[in-house]
SERO-4910 file (N, C-alpha, C, O; in steps of 0.05 Angstrom, whole numbers):
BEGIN
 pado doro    nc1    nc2    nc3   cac1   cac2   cac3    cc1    cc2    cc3    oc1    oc2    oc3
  Unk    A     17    -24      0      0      0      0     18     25      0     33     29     19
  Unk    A     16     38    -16     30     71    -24     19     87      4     -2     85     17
  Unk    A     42    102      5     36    114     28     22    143     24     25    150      0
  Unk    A     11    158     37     -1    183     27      8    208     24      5    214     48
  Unk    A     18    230     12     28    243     16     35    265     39     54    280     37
  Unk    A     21    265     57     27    273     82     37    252     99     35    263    121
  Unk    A     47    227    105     59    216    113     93    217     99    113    222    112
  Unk    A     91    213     72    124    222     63    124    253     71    143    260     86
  Unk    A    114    264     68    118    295     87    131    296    112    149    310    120
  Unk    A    116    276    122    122    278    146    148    262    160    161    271    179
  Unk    A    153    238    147    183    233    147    208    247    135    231    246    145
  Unk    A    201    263    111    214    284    104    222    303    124    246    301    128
  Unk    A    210    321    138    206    331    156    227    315    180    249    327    183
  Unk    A    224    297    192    231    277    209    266    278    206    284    283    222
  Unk    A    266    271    181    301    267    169    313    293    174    331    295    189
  Unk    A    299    319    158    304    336    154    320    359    186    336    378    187
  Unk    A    303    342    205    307    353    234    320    335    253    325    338    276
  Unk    A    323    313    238    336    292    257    362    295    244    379    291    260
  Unk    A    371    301    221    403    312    209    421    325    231    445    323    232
  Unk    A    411    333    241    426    361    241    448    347    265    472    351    266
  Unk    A    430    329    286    450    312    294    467    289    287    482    279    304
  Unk    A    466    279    261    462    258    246    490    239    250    508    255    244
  Unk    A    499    217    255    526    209    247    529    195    219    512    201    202
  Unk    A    545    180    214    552    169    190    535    147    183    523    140    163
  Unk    A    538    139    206    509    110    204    480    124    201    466    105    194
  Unk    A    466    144    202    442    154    202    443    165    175    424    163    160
  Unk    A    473    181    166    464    186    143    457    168    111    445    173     90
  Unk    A    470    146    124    475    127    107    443    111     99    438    101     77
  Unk    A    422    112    127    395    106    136    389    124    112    383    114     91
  Unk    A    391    155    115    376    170    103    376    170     74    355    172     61
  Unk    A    405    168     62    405    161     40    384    129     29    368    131     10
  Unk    A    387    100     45    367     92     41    337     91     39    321     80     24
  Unk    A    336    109     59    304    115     52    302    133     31    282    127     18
  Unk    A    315    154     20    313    178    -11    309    150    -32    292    152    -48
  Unk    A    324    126    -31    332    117    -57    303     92    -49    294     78    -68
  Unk    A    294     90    -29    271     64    -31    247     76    -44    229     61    -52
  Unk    A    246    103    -48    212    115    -63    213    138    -71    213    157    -55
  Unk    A    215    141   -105    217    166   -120    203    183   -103    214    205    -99
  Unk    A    183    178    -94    163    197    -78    181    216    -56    181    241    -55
  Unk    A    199    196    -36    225    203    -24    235    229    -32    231    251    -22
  Unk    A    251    220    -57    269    251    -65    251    271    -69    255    293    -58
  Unk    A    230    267    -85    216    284    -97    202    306    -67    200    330    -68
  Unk    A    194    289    -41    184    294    -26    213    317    -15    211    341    -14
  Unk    A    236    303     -9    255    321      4    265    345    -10    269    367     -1
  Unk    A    270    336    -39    275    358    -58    260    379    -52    272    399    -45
  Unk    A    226    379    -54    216    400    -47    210    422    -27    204    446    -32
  Unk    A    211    406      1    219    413     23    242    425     26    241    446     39
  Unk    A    267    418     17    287    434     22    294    461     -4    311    479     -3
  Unk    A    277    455    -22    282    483    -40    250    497    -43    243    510    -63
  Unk    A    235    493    -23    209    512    -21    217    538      2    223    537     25
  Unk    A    214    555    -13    221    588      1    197    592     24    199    614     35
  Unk    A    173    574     35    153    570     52    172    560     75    193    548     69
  Unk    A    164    565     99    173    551    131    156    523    128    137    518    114
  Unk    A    172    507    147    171    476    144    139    470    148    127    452    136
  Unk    A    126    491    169    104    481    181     79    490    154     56    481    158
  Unk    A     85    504    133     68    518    114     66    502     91     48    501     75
  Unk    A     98    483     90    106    471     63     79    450     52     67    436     68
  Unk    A     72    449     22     61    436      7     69    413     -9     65    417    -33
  Unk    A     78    393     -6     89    374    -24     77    358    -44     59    342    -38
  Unk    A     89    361    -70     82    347    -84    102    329   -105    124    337   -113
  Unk    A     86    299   -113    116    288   -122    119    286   -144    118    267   -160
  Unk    A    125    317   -146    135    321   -171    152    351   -174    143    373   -170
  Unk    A    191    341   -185    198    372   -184    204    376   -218    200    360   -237
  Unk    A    218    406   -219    220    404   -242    248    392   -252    267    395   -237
  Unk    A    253    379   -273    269    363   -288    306    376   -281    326    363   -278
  Unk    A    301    413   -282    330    423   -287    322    448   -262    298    453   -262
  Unk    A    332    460   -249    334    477   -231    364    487   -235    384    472   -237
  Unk    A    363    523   -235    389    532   -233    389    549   -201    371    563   -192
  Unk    A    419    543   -188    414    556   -158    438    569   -151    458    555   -153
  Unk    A    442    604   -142    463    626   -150    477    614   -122    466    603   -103
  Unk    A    505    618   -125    522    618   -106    534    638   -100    543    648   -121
  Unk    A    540    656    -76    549    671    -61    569    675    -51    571    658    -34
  Unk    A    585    688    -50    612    685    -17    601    652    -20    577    651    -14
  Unk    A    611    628    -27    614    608    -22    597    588    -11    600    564     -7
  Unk    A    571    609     -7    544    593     -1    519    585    -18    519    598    -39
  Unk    A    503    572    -17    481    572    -39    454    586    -26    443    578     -6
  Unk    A    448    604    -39    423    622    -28    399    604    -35    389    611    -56
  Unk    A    384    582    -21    374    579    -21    343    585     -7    347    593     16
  Unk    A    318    583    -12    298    584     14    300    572     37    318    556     43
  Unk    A    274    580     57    287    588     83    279    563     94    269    563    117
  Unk    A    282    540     81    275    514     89    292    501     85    293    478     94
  Unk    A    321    519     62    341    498     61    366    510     74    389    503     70
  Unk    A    358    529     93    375    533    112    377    518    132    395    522    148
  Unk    A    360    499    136    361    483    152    381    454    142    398    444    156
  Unk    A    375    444    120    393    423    104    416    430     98    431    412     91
  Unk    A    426    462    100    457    465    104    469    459    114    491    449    108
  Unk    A    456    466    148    459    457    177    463    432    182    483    421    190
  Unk    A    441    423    176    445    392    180    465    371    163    469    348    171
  Unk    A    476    380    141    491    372    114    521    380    137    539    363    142
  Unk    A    520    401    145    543    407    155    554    400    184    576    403    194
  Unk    A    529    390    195    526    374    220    545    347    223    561    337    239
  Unk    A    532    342    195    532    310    186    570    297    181    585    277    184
  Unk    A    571    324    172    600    317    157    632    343    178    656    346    171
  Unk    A    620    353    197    639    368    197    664    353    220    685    364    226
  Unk    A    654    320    232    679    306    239    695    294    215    717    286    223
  Unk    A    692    291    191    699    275    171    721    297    164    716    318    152
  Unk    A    743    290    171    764    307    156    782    298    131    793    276    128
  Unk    A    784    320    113    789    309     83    810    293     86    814    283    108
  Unk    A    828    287     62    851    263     68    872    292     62    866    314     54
  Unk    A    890    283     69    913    300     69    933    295     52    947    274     57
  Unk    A    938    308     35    969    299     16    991    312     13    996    336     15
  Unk    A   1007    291      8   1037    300      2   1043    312    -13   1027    307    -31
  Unk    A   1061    333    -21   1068    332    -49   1076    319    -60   1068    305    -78
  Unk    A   1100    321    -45   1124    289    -51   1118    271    -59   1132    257    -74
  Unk    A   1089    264    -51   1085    236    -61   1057    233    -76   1038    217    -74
  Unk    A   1062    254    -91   1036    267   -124   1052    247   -141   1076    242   -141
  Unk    A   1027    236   -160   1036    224   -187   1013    215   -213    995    199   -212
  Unk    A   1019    226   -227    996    231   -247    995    214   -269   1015    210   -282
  Unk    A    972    201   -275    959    183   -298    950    198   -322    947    222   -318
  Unk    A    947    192   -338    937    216   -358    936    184   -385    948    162   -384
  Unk    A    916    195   -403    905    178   -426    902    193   -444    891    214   -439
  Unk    A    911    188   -473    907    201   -492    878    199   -505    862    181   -503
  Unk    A    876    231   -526    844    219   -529    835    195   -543    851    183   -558
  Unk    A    820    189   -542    799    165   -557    815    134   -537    806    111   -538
  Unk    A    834    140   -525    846    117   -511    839    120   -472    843    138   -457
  Unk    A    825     90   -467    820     93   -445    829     67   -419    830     43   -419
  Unk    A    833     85   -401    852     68   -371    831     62   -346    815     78   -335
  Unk    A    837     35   -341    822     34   -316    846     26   -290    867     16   -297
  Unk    A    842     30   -271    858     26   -241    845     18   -220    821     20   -215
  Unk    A    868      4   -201    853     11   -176    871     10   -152    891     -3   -149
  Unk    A    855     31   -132    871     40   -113    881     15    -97    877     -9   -102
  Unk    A    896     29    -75    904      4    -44    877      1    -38    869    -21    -29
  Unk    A    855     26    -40    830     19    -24    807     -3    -27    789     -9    -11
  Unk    A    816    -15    -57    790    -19    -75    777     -4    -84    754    -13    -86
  Unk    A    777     19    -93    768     34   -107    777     39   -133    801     44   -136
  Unk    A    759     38   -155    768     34   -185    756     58   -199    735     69   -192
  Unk    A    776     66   -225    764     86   -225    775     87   -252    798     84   -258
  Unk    A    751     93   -272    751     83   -304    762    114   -309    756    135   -298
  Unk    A    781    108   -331    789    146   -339    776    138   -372    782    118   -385
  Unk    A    762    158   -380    765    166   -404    779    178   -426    795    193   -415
  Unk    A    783    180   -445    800    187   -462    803    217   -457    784    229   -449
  Unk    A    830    232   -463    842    254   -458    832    264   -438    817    284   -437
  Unk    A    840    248   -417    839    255   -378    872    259   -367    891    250   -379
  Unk    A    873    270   -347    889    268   -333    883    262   -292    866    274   -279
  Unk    A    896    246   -283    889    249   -254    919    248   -238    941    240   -245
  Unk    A    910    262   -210    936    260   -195    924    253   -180    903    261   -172
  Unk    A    944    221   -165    939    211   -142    965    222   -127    981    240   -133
  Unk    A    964    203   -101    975    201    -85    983    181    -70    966    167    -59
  Unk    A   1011    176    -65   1020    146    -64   1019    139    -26   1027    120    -12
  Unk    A   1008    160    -22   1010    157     12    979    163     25    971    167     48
  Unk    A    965    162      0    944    158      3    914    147    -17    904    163    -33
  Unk    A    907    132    -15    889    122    -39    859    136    -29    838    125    -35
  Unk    A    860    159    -16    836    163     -5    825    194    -24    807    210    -18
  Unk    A    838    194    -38    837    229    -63    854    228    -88    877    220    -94
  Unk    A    838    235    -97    847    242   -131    835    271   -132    817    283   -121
  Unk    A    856    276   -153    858    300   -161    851    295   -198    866    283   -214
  Unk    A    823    309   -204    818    308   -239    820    332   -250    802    348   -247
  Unk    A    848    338   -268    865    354   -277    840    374   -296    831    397   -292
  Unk    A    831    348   -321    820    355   -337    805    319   -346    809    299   -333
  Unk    A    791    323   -366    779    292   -377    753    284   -359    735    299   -351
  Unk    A    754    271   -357    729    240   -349    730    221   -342    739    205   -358
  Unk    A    723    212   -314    725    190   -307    705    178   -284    694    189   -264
  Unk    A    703    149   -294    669    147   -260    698    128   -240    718    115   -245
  Unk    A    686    137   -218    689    125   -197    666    114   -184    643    120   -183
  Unk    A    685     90   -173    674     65   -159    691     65   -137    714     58   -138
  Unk    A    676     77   -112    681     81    -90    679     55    -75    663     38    -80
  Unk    A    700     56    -53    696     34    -30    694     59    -13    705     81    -15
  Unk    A    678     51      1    660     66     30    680     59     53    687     36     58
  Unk    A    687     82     65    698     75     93    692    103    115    700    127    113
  Unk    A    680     95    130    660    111    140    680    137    159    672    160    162
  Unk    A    707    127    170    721    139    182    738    161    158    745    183    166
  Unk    A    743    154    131    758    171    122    745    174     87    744    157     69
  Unk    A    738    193     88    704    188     66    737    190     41    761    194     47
  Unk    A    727    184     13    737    191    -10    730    223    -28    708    233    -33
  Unk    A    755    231    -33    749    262    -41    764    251    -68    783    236    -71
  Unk    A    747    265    -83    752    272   -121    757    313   -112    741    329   -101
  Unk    A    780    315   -120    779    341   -114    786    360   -156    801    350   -173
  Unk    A    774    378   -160    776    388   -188    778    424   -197    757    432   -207
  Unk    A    792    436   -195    799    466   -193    793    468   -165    804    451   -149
  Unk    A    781    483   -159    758    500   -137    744    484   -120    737    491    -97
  Unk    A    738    454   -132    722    438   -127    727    411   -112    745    396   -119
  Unk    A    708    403    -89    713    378    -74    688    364    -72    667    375    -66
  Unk    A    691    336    -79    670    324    -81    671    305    -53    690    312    -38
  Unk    A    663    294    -48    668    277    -16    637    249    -24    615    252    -35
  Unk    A    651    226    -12    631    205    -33    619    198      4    626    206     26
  Unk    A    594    175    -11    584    171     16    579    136      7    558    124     13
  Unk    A    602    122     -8    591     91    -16    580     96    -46    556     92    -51
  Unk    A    597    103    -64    583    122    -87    599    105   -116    621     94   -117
  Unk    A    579    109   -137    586    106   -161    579    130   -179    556    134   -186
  Unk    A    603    149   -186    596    171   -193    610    176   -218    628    159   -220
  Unk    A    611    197   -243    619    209   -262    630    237   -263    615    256   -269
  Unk    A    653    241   -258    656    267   -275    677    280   -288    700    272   -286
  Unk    A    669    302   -302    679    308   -326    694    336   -315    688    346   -293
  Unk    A    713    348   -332    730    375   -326    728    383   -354    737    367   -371
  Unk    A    721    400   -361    737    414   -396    740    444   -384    720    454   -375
  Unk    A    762    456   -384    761    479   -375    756    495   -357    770    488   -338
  Unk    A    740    517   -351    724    520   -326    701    496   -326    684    500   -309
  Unk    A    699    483   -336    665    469   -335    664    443   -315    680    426   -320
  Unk    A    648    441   -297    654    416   -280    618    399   -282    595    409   -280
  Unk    A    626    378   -284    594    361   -291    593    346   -267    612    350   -252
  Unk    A    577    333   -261    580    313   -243    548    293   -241    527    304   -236
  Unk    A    549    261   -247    532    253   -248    524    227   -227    536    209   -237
  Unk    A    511    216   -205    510    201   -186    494    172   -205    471    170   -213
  Unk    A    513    157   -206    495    125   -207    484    116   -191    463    105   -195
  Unk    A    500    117   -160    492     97   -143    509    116   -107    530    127   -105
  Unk    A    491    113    -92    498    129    -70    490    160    -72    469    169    -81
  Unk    A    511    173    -62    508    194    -55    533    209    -51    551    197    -40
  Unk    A    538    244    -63    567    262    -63    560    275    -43    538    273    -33
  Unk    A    582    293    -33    573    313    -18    588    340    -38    612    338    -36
  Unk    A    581    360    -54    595    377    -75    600    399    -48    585    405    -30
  Unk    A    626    406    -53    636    419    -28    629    424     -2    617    444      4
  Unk    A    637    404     16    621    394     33    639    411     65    637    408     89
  Unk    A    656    427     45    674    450     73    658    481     66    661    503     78
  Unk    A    635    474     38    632    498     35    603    503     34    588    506     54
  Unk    A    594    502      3    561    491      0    545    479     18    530    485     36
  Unk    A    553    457      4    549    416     22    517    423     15    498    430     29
  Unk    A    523    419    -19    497    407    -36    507    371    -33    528    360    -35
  Unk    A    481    362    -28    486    330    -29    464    316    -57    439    313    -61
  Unk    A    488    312    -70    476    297    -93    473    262    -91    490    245    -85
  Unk    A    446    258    -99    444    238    -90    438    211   -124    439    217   -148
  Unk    A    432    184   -114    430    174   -141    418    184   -163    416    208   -157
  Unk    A    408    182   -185    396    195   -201    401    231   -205    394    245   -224
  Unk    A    414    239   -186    420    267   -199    448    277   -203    466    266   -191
  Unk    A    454    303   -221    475    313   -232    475    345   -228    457    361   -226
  Unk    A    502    349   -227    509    383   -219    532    396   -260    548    389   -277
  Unk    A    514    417   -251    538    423   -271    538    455   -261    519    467   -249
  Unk    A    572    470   -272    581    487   -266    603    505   -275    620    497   -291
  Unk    A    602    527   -266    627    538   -282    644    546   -259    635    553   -237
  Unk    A    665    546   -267    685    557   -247    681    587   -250    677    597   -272
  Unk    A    682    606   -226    673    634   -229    647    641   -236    640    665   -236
  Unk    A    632    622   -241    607    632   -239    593    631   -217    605    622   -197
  Unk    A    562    641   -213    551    639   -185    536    628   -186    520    632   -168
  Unk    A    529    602   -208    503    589   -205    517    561   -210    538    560   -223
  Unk    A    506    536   -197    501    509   -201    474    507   -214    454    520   -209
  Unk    A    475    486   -231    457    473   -242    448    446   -232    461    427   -241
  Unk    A    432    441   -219    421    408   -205    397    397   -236    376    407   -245
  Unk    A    415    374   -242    387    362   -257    387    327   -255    405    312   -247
  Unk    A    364    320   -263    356    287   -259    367    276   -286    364    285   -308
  Unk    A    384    250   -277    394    231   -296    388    199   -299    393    185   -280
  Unk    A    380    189   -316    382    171   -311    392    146   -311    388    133   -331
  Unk    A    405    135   -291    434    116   -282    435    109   -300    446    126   -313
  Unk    A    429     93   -311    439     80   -332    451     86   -357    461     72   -375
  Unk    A    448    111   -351    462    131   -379    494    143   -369    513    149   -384
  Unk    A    492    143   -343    524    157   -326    537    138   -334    530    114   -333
  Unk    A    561    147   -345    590    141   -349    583    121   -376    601    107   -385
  Unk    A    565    121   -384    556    114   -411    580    102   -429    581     80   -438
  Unk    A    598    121   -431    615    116   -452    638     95   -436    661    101   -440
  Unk    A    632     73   -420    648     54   -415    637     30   -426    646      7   -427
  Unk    A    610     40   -435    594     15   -455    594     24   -482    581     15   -500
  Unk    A    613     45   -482    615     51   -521    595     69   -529    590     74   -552
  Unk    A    581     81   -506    550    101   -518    551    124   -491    552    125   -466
  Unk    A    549    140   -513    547    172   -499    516    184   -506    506    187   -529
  Unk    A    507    188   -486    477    190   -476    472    235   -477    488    251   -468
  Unk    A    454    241   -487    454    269   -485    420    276   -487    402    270   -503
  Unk    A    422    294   -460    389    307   -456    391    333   -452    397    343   -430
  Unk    A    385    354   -484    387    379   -483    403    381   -473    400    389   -451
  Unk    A    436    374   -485    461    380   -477    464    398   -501    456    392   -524
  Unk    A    480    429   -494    496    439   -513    511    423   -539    523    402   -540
  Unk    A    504    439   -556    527    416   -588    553    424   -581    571    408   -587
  Unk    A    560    446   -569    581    449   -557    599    430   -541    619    418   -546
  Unk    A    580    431   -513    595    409   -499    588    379   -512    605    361   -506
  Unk    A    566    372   -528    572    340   -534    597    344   -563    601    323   -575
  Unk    A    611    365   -574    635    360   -580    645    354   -570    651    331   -574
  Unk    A    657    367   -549    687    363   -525    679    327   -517    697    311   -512
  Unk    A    655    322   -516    645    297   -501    654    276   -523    666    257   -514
  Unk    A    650    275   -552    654    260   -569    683    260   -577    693    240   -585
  Unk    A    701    291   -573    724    284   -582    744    265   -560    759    247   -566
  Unk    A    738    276   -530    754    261   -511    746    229   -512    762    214   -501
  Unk    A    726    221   -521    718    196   -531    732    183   -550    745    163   -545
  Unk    A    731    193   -572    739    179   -590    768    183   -608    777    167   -625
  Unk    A    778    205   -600    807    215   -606    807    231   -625    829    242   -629
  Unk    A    783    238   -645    775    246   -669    772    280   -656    764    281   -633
  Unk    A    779    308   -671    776    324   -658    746    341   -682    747    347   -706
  Unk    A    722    343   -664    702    364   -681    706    382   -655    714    380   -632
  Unk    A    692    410   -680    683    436   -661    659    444   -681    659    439   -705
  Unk    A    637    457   -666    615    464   -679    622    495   -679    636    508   -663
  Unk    A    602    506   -709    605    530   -711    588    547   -689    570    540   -675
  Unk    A    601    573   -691    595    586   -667    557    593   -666    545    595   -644
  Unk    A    546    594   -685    520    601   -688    496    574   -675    473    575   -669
  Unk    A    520    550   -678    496    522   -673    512    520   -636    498    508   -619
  Unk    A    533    529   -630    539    521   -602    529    516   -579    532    498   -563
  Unk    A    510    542   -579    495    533   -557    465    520   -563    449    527   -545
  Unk    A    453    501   -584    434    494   -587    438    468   -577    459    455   -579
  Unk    A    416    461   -566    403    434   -546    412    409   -559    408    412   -583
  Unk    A    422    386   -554    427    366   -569    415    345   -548    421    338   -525
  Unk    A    395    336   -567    385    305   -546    382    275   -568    367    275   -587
  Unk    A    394    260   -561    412    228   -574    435    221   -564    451    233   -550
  Unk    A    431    191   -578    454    176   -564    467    171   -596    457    171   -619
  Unk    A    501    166   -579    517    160   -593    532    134   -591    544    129   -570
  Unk    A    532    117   -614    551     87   -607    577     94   -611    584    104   -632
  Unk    A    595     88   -588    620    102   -600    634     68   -604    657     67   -596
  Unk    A    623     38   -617    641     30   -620    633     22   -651    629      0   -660
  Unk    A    632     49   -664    634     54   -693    668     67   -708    686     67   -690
  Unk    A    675     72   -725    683     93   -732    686    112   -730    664    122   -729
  Unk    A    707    134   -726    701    158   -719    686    172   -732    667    185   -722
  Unk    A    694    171   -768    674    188   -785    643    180   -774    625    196   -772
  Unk    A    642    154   -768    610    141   -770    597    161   -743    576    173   -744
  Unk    A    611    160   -725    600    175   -709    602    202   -714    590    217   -698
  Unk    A    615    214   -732    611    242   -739    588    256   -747    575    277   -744
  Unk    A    590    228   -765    562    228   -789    534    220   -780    512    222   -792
  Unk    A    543    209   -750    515    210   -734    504    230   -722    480    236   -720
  Unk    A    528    245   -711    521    265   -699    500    290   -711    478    300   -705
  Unk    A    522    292   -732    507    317   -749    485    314   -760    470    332   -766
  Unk    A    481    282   -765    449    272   -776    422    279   -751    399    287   -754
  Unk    A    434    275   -732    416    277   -699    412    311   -698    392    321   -688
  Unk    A    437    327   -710    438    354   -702    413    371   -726    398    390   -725
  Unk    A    420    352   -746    391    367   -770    428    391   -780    429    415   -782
  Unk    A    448    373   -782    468    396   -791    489    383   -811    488    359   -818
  Unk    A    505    398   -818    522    387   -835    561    392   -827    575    408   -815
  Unk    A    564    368   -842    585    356   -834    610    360   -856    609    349   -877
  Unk    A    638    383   -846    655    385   -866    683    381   -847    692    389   -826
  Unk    A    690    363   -869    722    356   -854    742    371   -862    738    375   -886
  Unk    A    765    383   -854    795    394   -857    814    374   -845    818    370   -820
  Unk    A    825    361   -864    842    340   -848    836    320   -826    819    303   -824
  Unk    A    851    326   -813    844    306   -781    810    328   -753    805    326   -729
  Unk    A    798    342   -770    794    360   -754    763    358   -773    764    354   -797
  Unk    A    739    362   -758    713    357   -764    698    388   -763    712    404   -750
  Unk    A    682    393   -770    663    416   -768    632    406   -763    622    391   -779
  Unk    A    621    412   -745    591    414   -741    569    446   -758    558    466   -749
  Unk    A    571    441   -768    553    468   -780    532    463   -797    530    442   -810
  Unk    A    509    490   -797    483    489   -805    490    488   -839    508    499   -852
  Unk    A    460    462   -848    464    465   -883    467    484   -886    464    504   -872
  Unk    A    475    479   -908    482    500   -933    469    502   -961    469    521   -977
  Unk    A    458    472   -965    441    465   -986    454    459  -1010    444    447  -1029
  Unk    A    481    468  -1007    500    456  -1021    515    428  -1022    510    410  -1006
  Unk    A    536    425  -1042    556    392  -1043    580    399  -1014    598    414  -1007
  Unk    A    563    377  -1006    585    371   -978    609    358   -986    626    352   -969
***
């Protein structure tokens, strides 16, 4: 029997105020109950980003698909219901101290594009790199990586005393038992949850991303982007298929070239238009070129080793 929506309210509610004391073992509870009933996230999501006080809040299970949220002096201005989930986010995590590294004992992996490396730490933790990545570990500690630039999912081993940090410019991710994705091109940082739960700067923010959702961002900018994914599409391209929902033609270039080693750039007029399809990347490079641009409604001109995405012309390609 489904439960009613004022009862998930009301355990929402429950979590939401029982956090704030929370240890590792409770949060770990909490994350189980978000992932046992869509109703769950949808119920907490709303509660903690409704600008209403807890006792006024309306829930319903249903949010919207993409939400953008401005960052501040290093905080996220959220409503006055998710000042409470800061608290408690920061409750949760502020004995967990990051891992500490050496310099001395930095040492960097790196894969060329279209060529891809898998590893694994002292911890058990494995961690697939994608083509034209780079990472810096640390030989005195298997508990942090550092992602230079590129793509790669991690497959976290959980250890409740010394969590795992993916750290990237500006950025610290902190896992909680997690199977996660992400990407660096530049300022741009993605981040997508298979399984578990991140904490995205969890000394600063401490947005907690949980299965099914993704952050994206710019370095220097003041907004995160939170949107819904679905698992089975994260880290995609370790099954040869790169997955895109109203992604920039922009970024699914950078996404196709670190894939496949093949370098396209779209013209500046189609860059920022929406691209939604999948790509098989265990084709050809042209073949997947020639998919792309077929999916984009665009046309396809080569210069040597180097591809173009651009709008017909109506002319001989």
């Amino acid at each position: 029997m489904s439960k009613s929506l004022d009862m998930v309210m009301d355990e929402a509610i429950a979590w939401h105020l029982g956090l704030e004391e929370a240890g590792a073992d409770d949060w770990r509870r909490f994350i189980t109950w978000l992932e046992a009933d869509p109703a769950h996230q949808a119920a907490y999501d709303r509660l903690t980003l409704d600008d209403a006080s807890l006792s006024e809040a309306i829930v319903e299970p249903t949010i919207p698909a993409t939400q953008s949220y401005p960052v501040k002096r290093g905080w996220l201005r959220y409503g006055g219901a998710a000042g409470g989930l800061l608290a408690a986010a920061a409750a949760a995590w502020m004995a967990l101290m990051p891992a500490v590294v050496s310099k001395a004992s930095l040492y960097s992996v790196e894969t060329a594009p279209g060529k891809r490396h898998s590893l694994t730490l002292a911890d058990g933790t494995m961690i697939e790199m994608n083509g034209g990545t780079k990472l810096v570990l640390d030989r005195n500690s298997a508990r942090v990586a550092t992602l230079d630039r590129g793509e790669a999912v991690f497959h976290v081993v959980h250890h409740a005393d010394q969590p795992f940090e993916v750290r990237s410019g500006g950025v610290t991710l902190r896992d909680v038992g997690t199977v996660f994705n992400v990407v660096r091109a530049g300022p741009q940082l993605r981040v997508a949850v298979a399984e578990g739960s991140v904490m995205f700067q969890p000394d600063k923010e401490k947005v907690p991303l949980t299965k099914g959702q993704a952050l994206a961002m710019r370095e220097g900018d003041d907004h995160i982007e939170l949107s819904r994914v679905a698992t089975d599409e994260v880290g995609g391209w370790t099954e040869d298929r790169l997955d895109f929902r109203q992604v920039a033609l922009s970024t699914v270039a950078e996404d196709v070239s670190r894939s496949t080693g093949a370098t396209v750039t779209v013209s500046p007029e189609m860059a920022g238009l929406p691209f939604t399809g999948t790509l098989r990347l265990d084709r050809s490079s042209e073949e997947v070129m020639r998919n792309l641009a077929a999916l984009a409604g665009a046309e396809l001109r080569r210069d040597g080793p180097h591809w173009m995405i651009r709008p017909k012309s109506g002319g001989a390609r």
